[in-house]
N, C-alpha and C positions, 0 to 999 in steps of 0.2 A: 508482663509487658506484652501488650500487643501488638504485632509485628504486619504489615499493610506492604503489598507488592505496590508500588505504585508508579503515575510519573514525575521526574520532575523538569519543572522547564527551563530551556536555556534558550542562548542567540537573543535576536535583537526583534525589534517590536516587530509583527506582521510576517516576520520569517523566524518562528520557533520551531526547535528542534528537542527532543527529550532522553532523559536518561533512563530507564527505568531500575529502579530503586529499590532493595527491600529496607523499611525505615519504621521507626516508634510511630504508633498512628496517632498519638499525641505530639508527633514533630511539624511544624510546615511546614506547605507542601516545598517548597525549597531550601528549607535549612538541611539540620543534619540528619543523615543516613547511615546506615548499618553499613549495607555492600551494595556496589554497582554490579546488576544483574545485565544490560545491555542497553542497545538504544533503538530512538526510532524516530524517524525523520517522514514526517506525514506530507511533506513539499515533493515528491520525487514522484516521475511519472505512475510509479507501480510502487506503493510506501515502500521507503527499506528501513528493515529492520535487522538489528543483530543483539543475539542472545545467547549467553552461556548458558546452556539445557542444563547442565549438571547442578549450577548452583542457584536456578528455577525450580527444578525438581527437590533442591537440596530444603530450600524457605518452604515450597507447597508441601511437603511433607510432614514437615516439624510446626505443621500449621498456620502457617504467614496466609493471609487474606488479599486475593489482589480485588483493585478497585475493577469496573466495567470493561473500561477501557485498557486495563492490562489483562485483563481477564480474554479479551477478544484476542487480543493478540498472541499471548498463550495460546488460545488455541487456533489460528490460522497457521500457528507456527510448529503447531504438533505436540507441545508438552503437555497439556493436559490431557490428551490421546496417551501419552508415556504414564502418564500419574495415574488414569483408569486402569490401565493396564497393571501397573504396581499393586493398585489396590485391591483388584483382582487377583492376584498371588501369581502373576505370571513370570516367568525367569527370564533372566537378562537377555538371553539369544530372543524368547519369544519376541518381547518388546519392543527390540531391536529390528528384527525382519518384520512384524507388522509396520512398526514405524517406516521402515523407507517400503515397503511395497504403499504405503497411506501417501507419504513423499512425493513417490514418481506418481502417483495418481494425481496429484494437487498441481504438481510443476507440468500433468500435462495438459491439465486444465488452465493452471495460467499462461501457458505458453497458444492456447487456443485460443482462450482472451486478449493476446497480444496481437494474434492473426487478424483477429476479428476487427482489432478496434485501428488497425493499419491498415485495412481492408476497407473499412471507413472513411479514413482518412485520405486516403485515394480517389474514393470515389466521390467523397466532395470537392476536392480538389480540382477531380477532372470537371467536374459540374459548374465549377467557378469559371474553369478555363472556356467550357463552351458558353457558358452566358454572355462573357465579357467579350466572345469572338461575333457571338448573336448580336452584341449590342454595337461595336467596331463595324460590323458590314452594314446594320441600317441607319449607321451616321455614313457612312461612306455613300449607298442610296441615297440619302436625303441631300448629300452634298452633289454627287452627279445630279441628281433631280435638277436641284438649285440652277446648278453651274449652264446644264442645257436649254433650262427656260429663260435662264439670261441671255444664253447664244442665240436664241428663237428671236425675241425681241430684239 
């Protein structure tokens, strides 16, 4: 039996969220499934996802295949960095301390990518605000303009 890491999809039309799966790869992709390995919610500012590493590592071991798409998120998530590491013959501690120094290196890159993109967001913000004040004082002009060439005549 061949065994497919995969997703499968829930919620409602246009707002899906997913489970990720280890299941028969002769099952569809929404029937039945072996074990719930985590989820992953692609609608949220920065994806969120959640994952039992243990029984990720547990399927990638024993051979289970994940599709692209779980396949990437594995590794944004670090378990295939775990499973190299495994199959490299390295020991538990090693694993484990490469793993969060790998960690805090990613979380402080995403956390730079959050500066960056609020940093952004700011500064179009304020660009809206001066346009809209640019465009408010030369109706305000046009309307003195207006108002004193009435009072002249």
């Amino acid at each position: 039996m061949a065994v497919k890491l995969r997703l499968r999809r829930l919620g409602r039309r246009h707002l899906a969220y997913y489970q990720i799966v280890a299941a028969d790869a002769r099952a569809p992709r929404d029937g039945r499934f072996i074990e719930k390995i985590g989820t992953y919610d692609p609608h949220k500012k920065f994806y969120q996802v959640e994952i039992n590493h243990e029984a990720a590592l547990k399927w990638l071991k024993n051979g289970a295949i994940p599709t692209e798409t779980v396949r990437s998120i594995l590794s944004r998530e670090g378990i295939l960095l775990k499973l190299h590491l495994y199959r490299k013959g390295k020991s538990e501690e090693e694993i484990k301390q490469q793993y969060e120094v790998w960690k805090s290196q990613k979380e402080h890159k995403i956390q730079k990518q959050i500066e960056e993109y609020e940093k952004r967001l700011q500064a179009e913000r304020e660009e809206r605000l001066a346009h809209e004040r640019r465009v408010r004082e030369n109706r305000a002009a046009k309307i003195r303009s207006q108002q004193q060439a009435a009072a002249s005549e």
